[in-house]
C-alpha positions in Angstrom: 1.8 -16.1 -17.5 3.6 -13.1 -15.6 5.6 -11.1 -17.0 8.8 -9.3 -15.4 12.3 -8.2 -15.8 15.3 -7.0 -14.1 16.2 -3.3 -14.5 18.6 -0.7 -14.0 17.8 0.3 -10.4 18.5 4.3 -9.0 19.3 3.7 -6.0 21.4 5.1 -2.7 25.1 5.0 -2.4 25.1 2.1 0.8 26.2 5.0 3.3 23.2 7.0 2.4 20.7 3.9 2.2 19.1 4.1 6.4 18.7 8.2 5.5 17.2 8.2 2.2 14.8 5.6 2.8 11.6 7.1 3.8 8.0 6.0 4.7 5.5 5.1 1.7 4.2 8.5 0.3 0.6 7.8 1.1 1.2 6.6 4.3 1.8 9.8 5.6 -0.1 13.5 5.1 2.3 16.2 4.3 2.5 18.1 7.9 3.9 14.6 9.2 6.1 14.2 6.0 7.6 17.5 6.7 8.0 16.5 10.1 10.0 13.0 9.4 12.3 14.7 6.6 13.3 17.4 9.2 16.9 17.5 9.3 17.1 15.3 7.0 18.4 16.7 3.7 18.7 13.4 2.0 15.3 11.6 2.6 13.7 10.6 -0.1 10.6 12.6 1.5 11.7 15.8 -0.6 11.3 13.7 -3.9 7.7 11.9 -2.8 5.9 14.8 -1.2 8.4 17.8 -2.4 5.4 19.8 -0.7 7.4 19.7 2.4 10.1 22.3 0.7 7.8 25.0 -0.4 5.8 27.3 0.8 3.1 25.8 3.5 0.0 27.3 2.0 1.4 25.6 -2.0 -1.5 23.7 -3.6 -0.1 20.1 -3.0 -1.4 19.2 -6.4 0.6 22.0 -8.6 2.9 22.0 -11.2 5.3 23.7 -8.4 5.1 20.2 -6.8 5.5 18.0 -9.4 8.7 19.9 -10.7 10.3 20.6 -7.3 10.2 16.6 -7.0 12.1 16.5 -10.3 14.0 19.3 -9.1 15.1 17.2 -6.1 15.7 14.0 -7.7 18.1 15.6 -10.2 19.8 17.4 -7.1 20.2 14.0 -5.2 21.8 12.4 -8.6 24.2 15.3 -8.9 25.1 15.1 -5.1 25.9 11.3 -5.4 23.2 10.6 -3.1 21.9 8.1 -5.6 23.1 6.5 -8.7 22.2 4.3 -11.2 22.5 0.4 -11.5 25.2 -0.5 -14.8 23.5 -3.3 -15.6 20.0 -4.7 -15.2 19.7 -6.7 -12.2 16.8 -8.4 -9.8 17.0 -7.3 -6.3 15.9 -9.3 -3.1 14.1 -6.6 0.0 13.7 -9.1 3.3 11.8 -7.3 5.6 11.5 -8.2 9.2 8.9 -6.8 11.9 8.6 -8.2 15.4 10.4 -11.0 14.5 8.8 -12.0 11.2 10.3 -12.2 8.3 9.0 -12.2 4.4 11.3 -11.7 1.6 10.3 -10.3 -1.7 11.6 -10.3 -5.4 12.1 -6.3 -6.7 11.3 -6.5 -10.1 9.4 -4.3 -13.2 6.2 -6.0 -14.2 4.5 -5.5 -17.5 1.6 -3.0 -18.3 0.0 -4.9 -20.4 -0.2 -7.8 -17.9 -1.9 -5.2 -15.5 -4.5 -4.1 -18.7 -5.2 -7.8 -19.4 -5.8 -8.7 -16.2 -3.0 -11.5 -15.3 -1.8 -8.5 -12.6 -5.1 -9.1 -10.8 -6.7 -6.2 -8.9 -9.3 -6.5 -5.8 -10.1 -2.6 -5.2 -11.1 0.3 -7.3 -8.7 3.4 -7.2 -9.7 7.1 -6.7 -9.3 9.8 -9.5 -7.8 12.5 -7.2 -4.7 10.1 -5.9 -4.4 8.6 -9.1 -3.6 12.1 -11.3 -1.5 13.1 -8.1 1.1 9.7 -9.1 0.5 10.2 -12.9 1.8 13.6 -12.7 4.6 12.9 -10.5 5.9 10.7 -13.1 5.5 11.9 -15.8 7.2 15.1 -14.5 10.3 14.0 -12.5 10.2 10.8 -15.5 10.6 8.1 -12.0 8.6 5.7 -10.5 9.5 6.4 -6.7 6.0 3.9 -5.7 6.6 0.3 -5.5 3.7 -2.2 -6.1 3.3 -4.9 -3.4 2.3 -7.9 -5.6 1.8 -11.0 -4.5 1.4 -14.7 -6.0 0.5 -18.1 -4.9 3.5 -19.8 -3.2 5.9 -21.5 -5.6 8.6 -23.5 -3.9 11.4 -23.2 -6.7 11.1 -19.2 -6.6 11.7 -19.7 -2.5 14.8 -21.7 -3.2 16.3 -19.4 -5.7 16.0 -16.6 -3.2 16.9 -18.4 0.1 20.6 -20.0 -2.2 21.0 -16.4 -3.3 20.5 -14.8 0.7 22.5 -17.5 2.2 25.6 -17.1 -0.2 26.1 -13.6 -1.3 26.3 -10.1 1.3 23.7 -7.4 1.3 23.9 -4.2 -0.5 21.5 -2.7 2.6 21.1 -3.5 5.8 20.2 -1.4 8.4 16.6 -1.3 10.9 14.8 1.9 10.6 13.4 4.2 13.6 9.9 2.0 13.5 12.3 -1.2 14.3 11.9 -2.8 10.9 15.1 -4.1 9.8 15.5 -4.2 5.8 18.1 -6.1 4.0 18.4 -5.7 0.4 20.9 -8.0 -1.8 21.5 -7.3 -5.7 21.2 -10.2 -7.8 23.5 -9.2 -11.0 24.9 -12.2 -12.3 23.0 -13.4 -15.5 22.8 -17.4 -15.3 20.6 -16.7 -12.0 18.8 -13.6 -13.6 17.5 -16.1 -16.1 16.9 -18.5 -13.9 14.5 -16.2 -11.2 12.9 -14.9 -15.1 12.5 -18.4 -16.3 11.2 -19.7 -13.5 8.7 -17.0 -12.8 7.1 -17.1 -16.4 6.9 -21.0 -16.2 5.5 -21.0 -12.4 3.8 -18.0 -12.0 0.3 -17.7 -14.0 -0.8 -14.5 -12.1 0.3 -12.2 -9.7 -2.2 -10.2 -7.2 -1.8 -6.5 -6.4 -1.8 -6.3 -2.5 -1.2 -2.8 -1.7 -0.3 0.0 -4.6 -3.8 0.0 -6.9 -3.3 3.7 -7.9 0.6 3.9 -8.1 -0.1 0.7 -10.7 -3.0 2.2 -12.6 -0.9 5.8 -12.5 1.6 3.5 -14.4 -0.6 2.3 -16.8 -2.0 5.7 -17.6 1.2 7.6 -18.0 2.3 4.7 -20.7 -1.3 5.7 -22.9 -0.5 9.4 -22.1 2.8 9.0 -24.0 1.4 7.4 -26.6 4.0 7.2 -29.3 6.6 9.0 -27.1 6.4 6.1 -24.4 9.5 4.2 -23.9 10.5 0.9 -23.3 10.9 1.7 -19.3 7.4 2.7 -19.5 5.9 -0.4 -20.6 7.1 -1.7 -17.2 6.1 -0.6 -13.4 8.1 -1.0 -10.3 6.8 -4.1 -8.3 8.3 -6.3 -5.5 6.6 -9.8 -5.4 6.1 -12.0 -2.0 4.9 -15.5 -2.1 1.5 -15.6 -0.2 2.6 -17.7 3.0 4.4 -14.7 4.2 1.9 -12.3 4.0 0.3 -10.3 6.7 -2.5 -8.6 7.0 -3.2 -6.4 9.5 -7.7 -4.3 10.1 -8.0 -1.5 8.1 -10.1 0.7 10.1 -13.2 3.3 9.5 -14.5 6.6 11.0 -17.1 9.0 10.2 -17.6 12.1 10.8 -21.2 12.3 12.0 -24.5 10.5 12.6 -26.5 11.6 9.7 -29.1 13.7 11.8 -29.6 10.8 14.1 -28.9 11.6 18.2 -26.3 8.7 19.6 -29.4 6.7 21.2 -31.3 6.8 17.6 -28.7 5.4 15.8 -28.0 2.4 18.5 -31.4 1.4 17.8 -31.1 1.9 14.2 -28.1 -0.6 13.9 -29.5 -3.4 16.2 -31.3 -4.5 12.9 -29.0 -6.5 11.9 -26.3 -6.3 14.8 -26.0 -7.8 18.5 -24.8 -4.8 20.4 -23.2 -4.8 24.1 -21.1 -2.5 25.7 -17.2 -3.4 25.6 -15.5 -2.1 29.0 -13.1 0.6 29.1 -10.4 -0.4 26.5 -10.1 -0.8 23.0 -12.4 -3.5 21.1 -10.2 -5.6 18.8 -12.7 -8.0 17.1 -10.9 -11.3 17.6 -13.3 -13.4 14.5 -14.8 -12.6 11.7 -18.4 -10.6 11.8 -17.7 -9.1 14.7 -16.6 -5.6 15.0 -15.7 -2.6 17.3 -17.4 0.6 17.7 -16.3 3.8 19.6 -18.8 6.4 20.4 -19.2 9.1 23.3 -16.3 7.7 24.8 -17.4 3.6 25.2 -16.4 1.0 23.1 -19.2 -1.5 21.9 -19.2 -4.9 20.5 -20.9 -5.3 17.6 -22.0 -8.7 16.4 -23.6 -9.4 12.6 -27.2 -11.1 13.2 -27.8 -14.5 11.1 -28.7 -13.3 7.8 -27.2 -10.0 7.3 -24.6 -11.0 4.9 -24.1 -13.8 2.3 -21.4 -16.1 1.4 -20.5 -15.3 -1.8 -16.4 -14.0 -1.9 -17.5 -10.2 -1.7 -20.7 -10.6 0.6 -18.8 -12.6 3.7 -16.5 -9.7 3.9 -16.4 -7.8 7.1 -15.8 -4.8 5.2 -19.1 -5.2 3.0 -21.0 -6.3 6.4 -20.4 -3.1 7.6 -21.0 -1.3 4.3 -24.6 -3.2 3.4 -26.1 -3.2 6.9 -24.4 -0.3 8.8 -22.5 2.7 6.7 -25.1 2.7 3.7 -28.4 2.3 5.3 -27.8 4.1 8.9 -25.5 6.5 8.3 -25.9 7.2 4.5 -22.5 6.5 3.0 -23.2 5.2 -0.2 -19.3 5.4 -2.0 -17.0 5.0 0.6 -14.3 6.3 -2.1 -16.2 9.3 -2.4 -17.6 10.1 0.5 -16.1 13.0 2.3 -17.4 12.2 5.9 -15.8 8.8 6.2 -11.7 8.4 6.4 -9.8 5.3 7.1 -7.2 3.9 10.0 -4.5 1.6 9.1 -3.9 -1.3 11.9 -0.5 0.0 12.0 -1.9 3.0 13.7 -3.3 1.2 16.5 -6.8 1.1 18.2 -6.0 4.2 20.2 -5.8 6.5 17.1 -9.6 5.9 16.4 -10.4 7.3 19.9 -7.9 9.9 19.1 -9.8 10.9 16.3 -13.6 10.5 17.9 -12.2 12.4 20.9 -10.9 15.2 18.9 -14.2 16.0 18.1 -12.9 15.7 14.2 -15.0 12.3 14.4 -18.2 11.1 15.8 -17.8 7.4 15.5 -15.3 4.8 14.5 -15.0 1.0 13.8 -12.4 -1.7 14.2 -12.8 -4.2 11.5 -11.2 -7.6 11.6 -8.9 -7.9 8.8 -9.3 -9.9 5.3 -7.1 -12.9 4.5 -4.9 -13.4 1.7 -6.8 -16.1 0.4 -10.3 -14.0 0.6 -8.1 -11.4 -1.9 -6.6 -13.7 -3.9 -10.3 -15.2 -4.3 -11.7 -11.8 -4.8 -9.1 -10.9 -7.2 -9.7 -14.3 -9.4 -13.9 -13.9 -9.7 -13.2 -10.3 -11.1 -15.0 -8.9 -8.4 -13.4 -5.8 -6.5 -13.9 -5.2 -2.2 -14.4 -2.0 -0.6 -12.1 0.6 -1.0 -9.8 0.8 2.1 -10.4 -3.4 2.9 -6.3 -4.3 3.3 -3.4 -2.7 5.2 -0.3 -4.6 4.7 3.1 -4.8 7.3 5.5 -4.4 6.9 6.0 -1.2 4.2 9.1 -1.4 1.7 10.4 1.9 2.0 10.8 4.4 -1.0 13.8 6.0 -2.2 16.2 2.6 -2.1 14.9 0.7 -5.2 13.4 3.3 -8.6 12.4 2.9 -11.3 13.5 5.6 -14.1 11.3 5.7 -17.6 13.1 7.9 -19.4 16.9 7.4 -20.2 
């Protein structure tokens, strides 16, 4: 079964809470980062890509980095911009996005779960953005990334939450500049601590990683790198948990830098192998069912449509995502490892449509694809064979934002 715990939470003083909250650090590339924190002294920007407050031609990946980060945190602590929790406590983050709500649990989760596989993973993670994490915390000794985990929908966790909501006031409450409202309340008193813990352990066999795979593994390796030195704290990752029913998933979007040699007329007969292709009209293509996709090129939009037999239905083959992989990236354009590959890059929905002509007018790109997105229940089912999609396959909304809930691992 699952294991997690309440913990001693550094988090903002309330007045502070709207400004220090910032945008996941990997949702955002450093010239944007520095952009968002500007003004800004206490977004929690300067702790997540402390890039942004030295020089602009720093390695992003130095030492410098990693310790200006820790330089930062300590400055925010000694500023009472943040503090630390008394006690260990559960914490409740309600997001809500164009009218949707979900409503997660804010908890640490165990390492060894992760290693042993009852926190289930669906994607593998890439070396480069996983040693960027580890060394961010084992340097400023926080864990600033939370995990989006999800589990299978369990009626007596949604009651415990929705009593705790209706009767108690927020710590946070406040809607950000993207219109996302977040509400956070603290649960602190210890008969419903045990009862969320009790309840979780009996109810919940297995959780599922939705969106975080390398802040989790960067977790996991920082506890082996400290070896004998690792504390308690570091046994456990930051997580927030959401029942699957509220879930959304939004396309998680590819482009590519070039044709592989092939002139734009060669490669629309190359791909009509295995896809129906017809032009689109002027707008963006949003595929509206599964196995059908968009494609912008030389300024048109195409519909593309998987021919019968170009996929299987086994839980990895039937996703979009490995359609266009096995019939289309690999064979036509040569991208074998999309987490490799340099000439492919990936578009959260969140973006929009318009930011993959953006990037194929720019001349940066040559082509781009809309994808239509995975279902909770294809991950979870992904997730349970052992079997991993392709990088880049989910793009969850709303974001928790970093910088109101950390995790510390060393005292």
């Amino acid at each position: 079964m699952a294991t997690i715990k309440p913990f001693k939470a550094l988090r903002p003083q309330p007045q502070f809470a709207s400004k220090v909250a910032s945008r996941p650090y990997d949702v955002l590339n450093s010239a944007e980062a520095k952009i968002e924190a500007q003004g800004n002294p206490n977004s929690f920007l300067h702790i997540t890509k402390s890039e942004i407050d030295l020089p602009e031609d720093s390695d992003h990946y130095s030492p410098e980095v990693y310790e200006k980060a820790k330089e930062n945190l300590v400055a925010f602590i000694k500023r009472d911009i943040l503090f630390r929790e008394n006690k260990e406590c559960y914490y409740i983050y309600q997001l809500i996005m164009n009218g949707r709500k979900q409503t997660g649990l804010v908890a640490i989760s165990s390492v060894a779960d992760y290693e042993n596989g009852i926190i289930k993973k669906h994607e593998f993670t890439r070396p480069e953005k996983e040693n960027d994490r580890i060394n961010h915390i084992k340097t400023s000794g926080a864990q600033t990334g939370n995990v989006f985990l999800a589990y299978r929908d369990v009626a007596e966790m949604d009651s415990i939450i929705e009593k705790w909501k209706e009767t108690k006031s927020p710590v946070y409450d406040f809607t950000a500049e993207d219109e996302v409202q977040h509400t956070i309340w603290i649960v602190n008193d210890d008969s419903a601590i045990q009862q969320i813990s009790d309840t979780f352990t009996n109810k919940v066999p297995a959780t599922y990683i939705a969106d975080g795979h390398h802040r989790a593994a960067s977790a996991a390796k920082v506890k082996q790198a400290l070896g004998e030195k690792a504390t308690e704290a570091s046994e456990y990752f930051l997580t927030t948990l959401f029942p699957a029913k509220q879930l959304y998933i939004m396309d998680y979007n590819r482009v590519v830098k070039d044709l592989n040699g092939l002139t734009a007329q060669e490669f629309l007969d190359k791909i009509k192998k295995h896809f129906d292709v017809n032009t689109a009209g002027p707008g963006p293509f949003r595929p509206e069912k599964p196995h059908e996709f968009g494609m912008y090129m030389d300024g048109k939009w195409y519909q593309l449509v998987s021919k019968p037999g170009s996929f299987t239905e086994d839980p990895i083959g039937v996703l979009d995502v490995t359609i266009l992989q096995d019939n289309l990236l690999d064979p036509v354009l040569g991208i074998k490892d999309q987490r490799t590959d340099k000439r492919i890059d990936f578009v959260g929905g969140i973006r929009g449509l318009g930011e993959l002509e953006n990037r194929v007018k720019s001349g940066e790109m040559q082509v781009a694809f809309s994808i239509y997105p995975v279902t909770i229940h294809q991950l979870f089912d992904i997730a349970d064979s052992g079997n991993v999609m392709p990088p880049k396959s989910t793009w969850f909304e709303p974001k928790l934002r970093d910088g109101l809930l950390t995790h510390l691992i060393y005292e």
